[in-house]
DOKETOR-749340 format. One record per residue (C-alpha): x, y, z. Coordinates in steps of 0.05 Angstrom, whole numbers, padded with zeros to 5 digits, always signed. Layout:
<sites>
XYZ
...
</sites>
This chain:
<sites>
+00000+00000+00000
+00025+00077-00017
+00017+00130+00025
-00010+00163-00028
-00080+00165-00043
-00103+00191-00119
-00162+00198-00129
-00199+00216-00190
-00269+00241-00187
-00314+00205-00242
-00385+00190-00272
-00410+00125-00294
-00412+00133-00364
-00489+00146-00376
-00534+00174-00440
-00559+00235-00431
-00518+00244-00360
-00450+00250-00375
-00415+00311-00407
-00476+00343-00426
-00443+00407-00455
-00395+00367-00499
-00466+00321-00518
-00499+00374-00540
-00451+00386-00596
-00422+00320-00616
-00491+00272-00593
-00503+00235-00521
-00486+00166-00554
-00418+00195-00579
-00397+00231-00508
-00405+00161-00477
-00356+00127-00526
-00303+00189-00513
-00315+00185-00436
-00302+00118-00432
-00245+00123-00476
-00219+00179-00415
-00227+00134-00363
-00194+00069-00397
-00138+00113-00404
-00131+00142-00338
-00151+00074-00307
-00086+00042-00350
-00042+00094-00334
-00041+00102-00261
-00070+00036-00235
-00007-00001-00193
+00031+00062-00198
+00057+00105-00149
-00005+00124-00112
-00049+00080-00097
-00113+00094-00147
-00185+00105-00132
-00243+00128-00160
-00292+00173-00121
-00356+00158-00171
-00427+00184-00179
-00486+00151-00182
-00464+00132-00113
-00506+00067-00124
-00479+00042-00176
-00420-00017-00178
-00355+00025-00204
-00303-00023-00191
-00339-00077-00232
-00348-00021-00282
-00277+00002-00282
-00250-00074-00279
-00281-00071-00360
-00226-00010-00369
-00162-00044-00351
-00176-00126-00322
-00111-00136-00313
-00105-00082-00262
-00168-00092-00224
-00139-00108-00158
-00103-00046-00159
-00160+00005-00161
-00211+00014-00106
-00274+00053-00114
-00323+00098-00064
-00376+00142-00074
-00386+00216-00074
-00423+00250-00023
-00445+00321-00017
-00489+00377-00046
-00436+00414-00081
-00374+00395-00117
-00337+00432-00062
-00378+00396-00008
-00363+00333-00039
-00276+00341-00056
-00278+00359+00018
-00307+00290+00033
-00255+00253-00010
-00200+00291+00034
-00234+00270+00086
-00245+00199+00074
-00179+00183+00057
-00161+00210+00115
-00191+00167+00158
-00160+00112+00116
-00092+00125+00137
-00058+00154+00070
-00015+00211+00091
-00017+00239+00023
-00079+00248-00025
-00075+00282-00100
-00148+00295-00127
-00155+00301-00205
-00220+00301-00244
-00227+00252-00305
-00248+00293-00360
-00160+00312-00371
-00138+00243-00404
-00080+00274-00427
-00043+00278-00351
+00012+00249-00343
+00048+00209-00289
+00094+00265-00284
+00049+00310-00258
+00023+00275-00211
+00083+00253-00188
+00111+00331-00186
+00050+00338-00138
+00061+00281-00094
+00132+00309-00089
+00108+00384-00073
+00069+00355-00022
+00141+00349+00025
+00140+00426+00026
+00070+00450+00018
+00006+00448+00050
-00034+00456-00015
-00014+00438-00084
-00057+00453-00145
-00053+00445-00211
-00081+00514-00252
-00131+00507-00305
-00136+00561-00359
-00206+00584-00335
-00189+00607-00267
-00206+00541-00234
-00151+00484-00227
-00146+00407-00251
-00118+00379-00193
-00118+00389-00120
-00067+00358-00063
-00067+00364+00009
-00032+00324+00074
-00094+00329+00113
-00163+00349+00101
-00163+00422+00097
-00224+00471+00081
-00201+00507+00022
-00271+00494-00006
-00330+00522+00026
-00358+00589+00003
-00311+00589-00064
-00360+00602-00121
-00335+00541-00163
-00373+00565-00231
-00328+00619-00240
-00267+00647-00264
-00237+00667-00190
-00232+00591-00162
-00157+00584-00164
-00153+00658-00131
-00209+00644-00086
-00186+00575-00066
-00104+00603-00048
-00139+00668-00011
-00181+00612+00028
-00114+00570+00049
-00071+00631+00056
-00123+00653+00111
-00109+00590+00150
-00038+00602+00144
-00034+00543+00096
+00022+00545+00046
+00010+00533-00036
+00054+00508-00095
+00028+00510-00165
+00043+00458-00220
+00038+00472-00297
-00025+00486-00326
-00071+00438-00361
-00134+00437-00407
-00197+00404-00382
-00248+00379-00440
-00318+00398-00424
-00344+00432-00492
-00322+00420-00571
-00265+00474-00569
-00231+00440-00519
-00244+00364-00556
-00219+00396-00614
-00155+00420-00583
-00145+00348-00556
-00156+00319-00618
-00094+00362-00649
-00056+00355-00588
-00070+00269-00588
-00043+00283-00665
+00021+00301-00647
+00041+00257-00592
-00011+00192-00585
+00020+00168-00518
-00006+00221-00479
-00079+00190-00481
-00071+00124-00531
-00133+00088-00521
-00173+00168-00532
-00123+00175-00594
-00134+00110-00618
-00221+00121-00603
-00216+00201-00645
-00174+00164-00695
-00239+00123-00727
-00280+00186-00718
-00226+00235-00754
-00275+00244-00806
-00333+00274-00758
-00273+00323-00726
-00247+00345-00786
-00311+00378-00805
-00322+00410-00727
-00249+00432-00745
-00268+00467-00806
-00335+00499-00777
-00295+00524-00723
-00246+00560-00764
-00303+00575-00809
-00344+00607-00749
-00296+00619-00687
-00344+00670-00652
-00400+00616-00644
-00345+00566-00620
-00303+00601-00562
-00264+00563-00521
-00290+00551-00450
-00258+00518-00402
-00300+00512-00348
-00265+00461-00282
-00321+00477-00232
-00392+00480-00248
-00427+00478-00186
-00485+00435-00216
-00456+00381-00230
-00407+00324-00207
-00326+00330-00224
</sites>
């Protein structure tokens, strides 16, 4: 066992429930097939790794590890799963803190799954930051941030409005007022709406390893990108980029 929990907060992969920003450009049925593609990567890539992996999943009722045993069946014994629990995203990464507190890990690096492309590195650069910081988090280019580490189960959560562009600022005034110190890793994408799967898909283009089983998934549908690509450069205004971490409506 590592003393280092990460967790990464996910959805069953559901019609009509999961991404529903991305769905309504690129269909429901579609979003599933990508999603799942996310979380067969992320389940491959840090499954019997450094940290010890775990999924903190929504609908609570529903049986994630059998789910995510379908991702990666040769790593099944190395993943362990638990609901989430709260009425707001920042009500329910507080609980994950919380609960792997109580299970002993002395470490815990929180991520959410809709970033496919992060890489071992990263995390690991967090785990490490962790030696000399009391937060660590990982910026997002909206304001918000992609991951989140902590020792111990700190507040940095309540009363930040997580819909908006002032999370990361929010969230550092927040520890900074409990005398809590913060490191900041790179910044990451997140992909929550078509500019930001489009992005991907160029990025995926260039270097396949950083998400192969999401390459390998946008690969068969290159013709259905290629024309988002074109109406995007055809049309940029009705196609800004938004890259939105923390909607408070809706699990990570």
């Amino acid at each position: 066992m590592s003393d280092t929990a990460l967790v990464v907060m996910a959805r069953y992969p559901e019609v009509g429930k999961t991404k529903t920003r991305l769905a309504r450009t690129i269909g429901h049925h579609e979003t599933v097939r990508l999603y799942r593609a996310f979380l067969t990567d992320l389940a491959q890539r840090f499954a019997g790794q450094l940290c010890d992996l775990h999924w903190a999943h929504t609908p609570a009722e529903v049986d994630y590890h059998a789910f995510v045993a379908t991702l990666a069946p040769a790593l099944a014994q190395h993943m362990c799963c638990f609901p989430q629990k709260g009425t707001d995203l920042g009500a329910r990464l507080l609980n994950v803190f919380q609960w792997t507190h109580e299970q002993h890990f002395m470490r815990t690096i929180v991520t959410s799954s809709d970033s496919p492309q992060i890489s071992r590195e990263i995390v690991a650069q967090a785990r490490e930051a962790l030696d000399a910081a009391d937060v660590v988090l990982g910026p997002a280019e909206d304001g918000g941030y992609y991951l989140i580490a902590m020792c111990k189960p700190y507040d940095v959560f309540s009363g930040v409005p997580m819909s908006t562009s002032v999370v990361m600022q929010r969230t550092i005034e927040l520890a900074e007022r409990q005398n809590l110190s913060v490191r900041l890793l790179e910044p990451l994408f997140d992909i929550d709406e078509l500019p930001d799967l489009l992005r991907l898909v160029q990025l995926l283009e260039a270097d396949r390893t950083l998400a192969p089983v999401t390459a390998a998934y946008l690969a068969t549908r290159r013709s259905l990108y290629d024309n988002y690509i074109r109406r995007v450069r055809i049309y940029p205004a009705r196609h800004a980029a938004t890259f939105d971490l923390h909607r408070a409506d809706q699990p990570v």
